[in-house]
C-alpha positions in Angstrom: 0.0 0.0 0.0 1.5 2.8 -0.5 1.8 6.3 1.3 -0.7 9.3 0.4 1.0 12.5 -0.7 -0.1 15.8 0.5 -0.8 18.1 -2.4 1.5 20.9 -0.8 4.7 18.5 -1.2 3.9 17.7 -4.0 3.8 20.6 -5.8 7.1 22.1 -3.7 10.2 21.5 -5.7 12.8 19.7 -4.4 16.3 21.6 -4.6 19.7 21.3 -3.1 19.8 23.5 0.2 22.2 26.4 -0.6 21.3 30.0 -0.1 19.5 31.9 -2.5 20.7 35.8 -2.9 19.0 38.7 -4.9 21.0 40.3 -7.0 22.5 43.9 -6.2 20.9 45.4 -9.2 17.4 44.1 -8.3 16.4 42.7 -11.7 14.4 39.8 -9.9 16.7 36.4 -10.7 18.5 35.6 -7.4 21.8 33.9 -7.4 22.4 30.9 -6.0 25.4 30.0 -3.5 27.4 27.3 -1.7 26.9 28.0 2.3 29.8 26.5 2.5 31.8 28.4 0.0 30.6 31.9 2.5 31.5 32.7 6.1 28.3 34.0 7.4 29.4 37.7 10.1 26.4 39.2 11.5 26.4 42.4 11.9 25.0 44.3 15.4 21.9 45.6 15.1 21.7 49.8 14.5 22.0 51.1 18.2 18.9 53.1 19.6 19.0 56.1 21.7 19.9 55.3 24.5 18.5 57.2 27.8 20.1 56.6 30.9 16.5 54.5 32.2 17.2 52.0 28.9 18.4 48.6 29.6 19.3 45.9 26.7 18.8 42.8 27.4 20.8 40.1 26.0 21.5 36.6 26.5 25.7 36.3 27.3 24.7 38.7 30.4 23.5 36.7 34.0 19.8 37.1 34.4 20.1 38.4 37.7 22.7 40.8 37.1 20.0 42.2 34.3 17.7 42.1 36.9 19.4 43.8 40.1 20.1 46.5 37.3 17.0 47.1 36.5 15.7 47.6 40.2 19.0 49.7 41.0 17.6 52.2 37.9 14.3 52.0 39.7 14.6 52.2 43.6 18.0 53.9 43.8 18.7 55.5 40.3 15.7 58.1 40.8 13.7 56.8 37.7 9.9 56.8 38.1 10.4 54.3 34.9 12.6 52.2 32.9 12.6 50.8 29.5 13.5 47.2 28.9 14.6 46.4 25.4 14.7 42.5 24.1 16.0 41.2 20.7 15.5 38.0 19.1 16.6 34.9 21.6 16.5 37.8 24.5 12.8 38.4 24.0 11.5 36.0 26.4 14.2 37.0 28.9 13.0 40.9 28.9 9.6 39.9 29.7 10.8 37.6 32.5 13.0 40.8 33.7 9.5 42.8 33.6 7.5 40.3 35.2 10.2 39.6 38.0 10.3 43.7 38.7 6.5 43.9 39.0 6.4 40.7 41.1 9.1 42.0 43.5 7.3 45.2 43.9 3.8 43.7 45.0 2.1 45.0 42.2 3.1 48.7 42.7 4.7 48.8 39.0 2.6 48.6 35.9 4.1 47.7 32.5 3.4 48.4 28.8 4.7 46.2 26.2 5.9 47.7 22.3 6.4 44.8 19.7 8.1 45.6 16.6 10.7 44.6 13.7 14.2 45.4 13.3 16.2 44.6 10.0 19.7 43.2 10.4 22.7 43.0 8.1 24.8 40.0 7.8 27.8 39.9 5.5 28.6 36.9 3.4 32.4 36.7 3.3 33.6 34.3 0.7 36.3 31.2 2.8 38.4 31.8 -0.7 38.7 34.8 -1.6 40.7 33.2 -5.0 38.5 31.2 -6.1 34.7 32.4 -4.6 32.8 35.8 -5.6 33.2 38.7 -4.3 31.5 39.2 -0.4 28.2 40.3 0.0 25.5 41.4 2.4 21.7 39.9 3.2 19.3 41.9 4.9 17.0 39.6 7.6 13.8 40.8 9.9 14.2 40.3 13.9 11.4 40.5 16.5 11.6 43.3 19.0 9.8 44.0 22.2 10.1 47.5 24.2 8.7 47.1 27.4 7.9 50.3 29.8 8.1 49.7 33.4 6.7 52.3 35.7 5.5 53.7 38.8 1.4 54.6 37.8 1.2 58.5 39.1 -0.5 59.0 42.1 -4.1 60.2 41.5 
């Protein structure tokens, strides 16, 4: 007996993996390439302003390091509120950062929570620099979240 298809794979092409890169002229064929003809740098993202109430969280840095930084900003650093900025991977660690600082303060701080996109650059460096192309650059999309952490005003 044999195995039903599913109409979606069946109509997919199958291809070698490799990396498929528009062209810098941007007439609409894209070039393929060996991955492992390319070393793959990423770039750091474009900085933000950055206020002395802004913390970036990442994920090389201890979480609670991040964390007694972010109450230090907010009990002894004289800031009514702080903004806590995640990227990709450190995402789910700002909101844990958020969520431990509202915990810890018995429900005194309120947040608000910014979602957005952020474009990155990584730069294709050929291994041979003989032999392969010349290097190039491929632009990607990167979830952001911007969460505000304050003390409500008094009322």
């Amino acid at each position: 007996m044999t195995e039903p298809h599913s109409p979606i794979s069946a109509s997919v092409p199958q291809t070698t993996p490799g990396i498929i890169m528009p062209p810098a002229d941007g007439s609409g064929t894209g070039v393929e390439m060996d991955p492992v003809e390319y070393t793959l740098r990423k770039r750091l993202p474009r900085k933000l302003p950055k206020r002395r109430n802004d913390v970036y969280v990442n994920m090389k840095t201890d979480f609670r390091a991040q964390l007694a930084r972010c109450q230090k900003l907010l009990e002894g650093g004289g800031h009514r509120e702080i903004c806590v900025h995640g990227l990709g991977l450190a995402i789910n660690r700002a909101i844990n950062i958020a969520l431990q600082l509202q915990a810890s303060s018995q429900g005194a701080l309120q947040l608000a929570a910014n979602t957005s996109t952020v474009e990155l650059v990584d730069d294709l460096e050929p291994e041979d620099p003989d032999e392969a192309g010349e290097p190039m650059t491929r632009t990607r999309n990167n979830s952001a979240i911007h969460i505000k952490v304050f003390y409500p005003d008094p009322q």
